[in-house]
Structure formats: C-alpha cells, structure tokens
Residue, then its C-alpha position, 0 to 999 in steps of 0.5 A: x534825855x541826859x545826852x540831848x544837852x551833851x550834843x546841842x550846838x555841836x553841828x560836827x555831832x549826829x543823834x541818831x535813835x533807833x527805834x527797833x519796832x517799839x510799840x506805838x505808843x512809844x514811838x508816838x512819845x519819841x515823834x511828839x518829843x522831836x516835834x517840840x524841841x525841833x532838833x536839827x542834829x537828831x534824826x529819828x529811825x525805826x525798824x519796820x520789825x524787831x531784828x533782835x538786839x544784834x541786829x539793831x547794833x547793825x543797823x547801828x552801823x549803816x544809819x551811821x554817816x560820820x567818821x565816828x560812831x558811838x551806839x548807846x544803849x536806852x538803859x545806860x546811864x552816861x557821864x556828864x562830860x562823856x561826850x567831850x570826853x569822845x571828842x578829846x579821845x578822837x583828836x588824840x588818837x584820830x588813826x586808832x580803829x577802836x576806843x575803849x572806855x572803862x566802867x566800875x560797876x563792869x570791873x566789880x561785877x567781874x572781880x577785876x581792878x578799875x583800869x587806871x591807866x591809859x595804853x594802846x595795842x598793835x594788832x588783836x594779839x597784843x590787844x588781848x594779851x593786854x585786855x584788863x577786863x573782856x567784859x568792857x569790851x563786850x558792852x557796847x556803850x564803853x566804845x567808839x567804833x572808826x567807821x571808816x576802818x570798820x566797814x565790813x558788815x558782812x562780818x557783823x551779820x556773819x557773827x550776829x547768833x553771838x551777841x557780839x557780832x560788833x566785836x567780830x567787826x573791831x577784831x577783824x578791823x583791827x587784824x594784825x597792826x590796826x590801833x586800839x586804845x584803851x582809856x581809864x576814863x568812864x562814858x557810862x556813870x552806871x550800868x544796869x545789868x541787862x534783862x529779856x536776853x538769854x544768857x545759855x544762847x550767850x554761852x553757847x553763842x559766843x565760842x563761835x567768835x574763835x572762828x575769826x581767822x586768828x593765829x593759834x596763839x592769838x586765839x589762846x588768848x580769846x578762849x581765855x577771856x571768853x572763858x573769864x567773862x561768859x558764865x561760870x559753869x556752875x551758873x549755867x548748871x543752875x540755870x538748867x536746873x531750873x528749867x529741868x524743874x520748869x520742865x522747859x527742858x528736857x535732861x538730854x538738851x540740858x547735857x547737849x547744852x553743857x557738852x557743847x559749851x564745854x566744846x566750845x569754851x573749855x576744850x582743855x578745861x575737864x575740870x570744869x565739865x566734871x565740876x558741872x556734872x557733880x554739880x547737877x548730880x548734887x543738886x537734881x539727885x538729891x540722895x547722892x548728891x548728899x553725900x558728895x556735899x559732905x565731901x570736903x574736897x568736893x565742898x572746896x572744888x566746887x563750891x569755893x568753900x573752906x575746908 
C-alpha cells in the first residue's frame, strides 16, 4: 500500500505482485483490492504452487518487461521519495548493471558504519574489494537490477539452493568490466529480519556462490565476505545444539554440517572449526565443558570476554 502512491501516474513504471501460491483468502484480498482502485500500471500474478523464496526472485525476473527492475519484499518497509529515488539514480547512471542502496538497520546489525558516500566499481574484483558491507548486497530490496544486461537466468536457477541465486546473476552480469554503483541514499525506511527460512540451509547454501567462475584473487575477496556475513560459527553451534536437544538432529549430521561449512567458508580459517568444537564440547558435555569455561583464555577466544 505505501508504494501504490510512489507509482500513481507514472506511465514509465510497472507494479508488479507476485503472489507465490498464497492461501486463498489472501489472494481473494489482493483481486478485490485491484477491483476497486482499477490500476492501470499494476498487474497481478500468481504461482500456481510455492516455488520457495529463491524461486520467486526469479520469477521476479521473467514477469519483468522494463529496462529496470526492482523486487521488493512484503515485509519491507520503504522510504517515501524511494522511487524517485530509482528514478534519479537510473538517469544518472542509465549504463551501470546493478544499484546498491545502503540500509542502517543492515549496517548495525553487521557491526559496520552507515555508507555516506556515493562510488562505483569496474568489474566484480574491485566491486568486492570496495564493498562497505556484503550483508546490503545480499537484501534484495536494497537494489535495482538493469535487466537488459542481466538476463541469463539460467544462472539464477543454477544457484537457487543458495538463497542468493539473484547475486549469482548481478556477479556474472557485471564480470570483469560491467558497472556497479553504490549509493549512501536509503530505499528501505526499516528492515525486519526475516523469518520461515533456515539459516543452516543458509550457511551451507551460500559457499556454493564461490563456484562462479572468479579469478583466484577475486574469490579471496567473496570467502571474505561470505565469511563476515553468514553466521558466526559460534551461532550455528547454538542452533545445533538446540536441535541435538530437540533431537531433530542427530550428533554425526550435526558434525557433517559444521565440517562442511568449515569446507566451504573457512578452508584457511582452523581457528574457528576449533572454536566451534570447544563450543559444543562446553556446552553439550557439561563435565568438561566446565573446565575449559574457567580457562581464561579460552573465555577471551571464544566467548569474546576479558580477561
């Protein structure tokens, strides 16, 4: 509703809803609403089954007709100027591949500074190489995709298990001299941590982005922020622990899932495979893990305490 009088009169702008196989009573809410404020730039689509939120990104993609594409989420809350926001940003930079908006709730929740300048980057090596914060590249809504230079979805569904299949699409898009541009002004007033998705599949998903056909130096630079954005070790021991308890897991799947994402993420980084393993040897076998607790320097390591 809050985007409806942002596109109202502007013939140069699409709506587009995607209804991914909502139960009928909401889809019954979204045809009655159309019925009475009769729009002529919004258009109405549903999946005939639920094809999960990476699907839906896509399908994003294809009901899209215009040069520029924007996929906002339902549980996004957006500025008011955000689309003459696009507007200015496209005419500025009408050849770039991808826009980057920033977001301060994504900033603080990722311990990073709210971007305050403008700047742009040739090619994926110096776009990582300059990338502020990974975690607004990974939300949706903070861009707008040029689709007449993205347009290989065959890579998006290659990489859909990775929840970041639009990501894999910009990154191949943009190769070694595609534009990218990235702006300290914000699309999204207020952003709501996602829920009903599961952050393991995330962690173990996500490494599979370093199979784009990178150079050795450039994927350096991915690891590194993958590794910075996806959970911490330590929260995905917790998260095991938890289902071990429930027993909705079993102890060997919770090793497997750890040793592959240690694979996956951290293939240089032991520390932190060992951090996890004291972790869940403190917190799941409780006579030993008593004793390493009192250790000083295993209390500073990891649980980021004083000594």
């Amino acid at each position: 509703m809050a985007l409806l009088p942002q596109v109202e009169g502007r013939s140069n702008i699409s709506l587009v809803i995607i209804d991914n196989a909502s139960e009928p009573e909401s889809m019954s809410c979204i045809v009655e609403w159309l019925e009475q404020i009769e729009p002529s730039n919004i258009r109405y689509e549903r999946n005939e089954c639920n094809v999960g939120m990476s699907g839906n990104f896509l399908k994003c993609f294809e009901a899209n007709h215009s040069p520029w594409l924007w996929i906002l989420s339902d549980d996004d809350f957006i500025s008011p100027n955000a689309v003459q926001l696009i507007e200015d940003h496209i005419e500025k930079y009408p050849e770039a591949t991808y826009i980057n908006f920033s977001c301060d709730s994504l900033a603080k929740e990722n311990n990073r500074p709210c971007r305050t300048m403008e700047w742009t980057a040739t090619g994926a090596y110096e776009l990582f190489e300059k990338l502020d914060t990974f975690a607004m590249m990974t939300f949706i809504s903070c861009g707008i995709f040029n689709a007449r230079k993205i347009n290989q979805l065959h890579v998006g569904y290659h990489y859909s298990r990775t929840y970041l299949n639009f990501l894999a699409l910009v990154i191949s898009a943009i190769g070694d001299d595609g534009i990218s541009v990235f702006s300290p002004e914000r699309l999204i007033a207020r952003h709501e941590p996602a829920v009903g998705w599961s952050r393991l599949d995330y962690a173990l998903a996500c490494g599979v982005l370093l199979d784009l056909p990178f150079d050795e130096s450039t994927r350096k630079l991915v690891r590194l922020h993958l590794c910075s954005t996806t959970l911490r070790f330590k929260t995905i021991a917790t998260i095991l622990i938890d289902q071990i308890r429930d027993r909705k897991v079993t102890k060997k799947f919770a090793a497997y899932m750890i040793a592959e994402i240690r694979h996956r993420l951290y293939p240089l980084h032991w520390d932190k495979y060992l951090a996890t393993a004291i972790y869940i040897v403190c917190f799941h076998y409780k006579s030993v893990g008593s004793i390493l607790r009192r250790t000083p320097i295993v209390k500073q390591w990891l649980f980021n305490e004083k000594k």
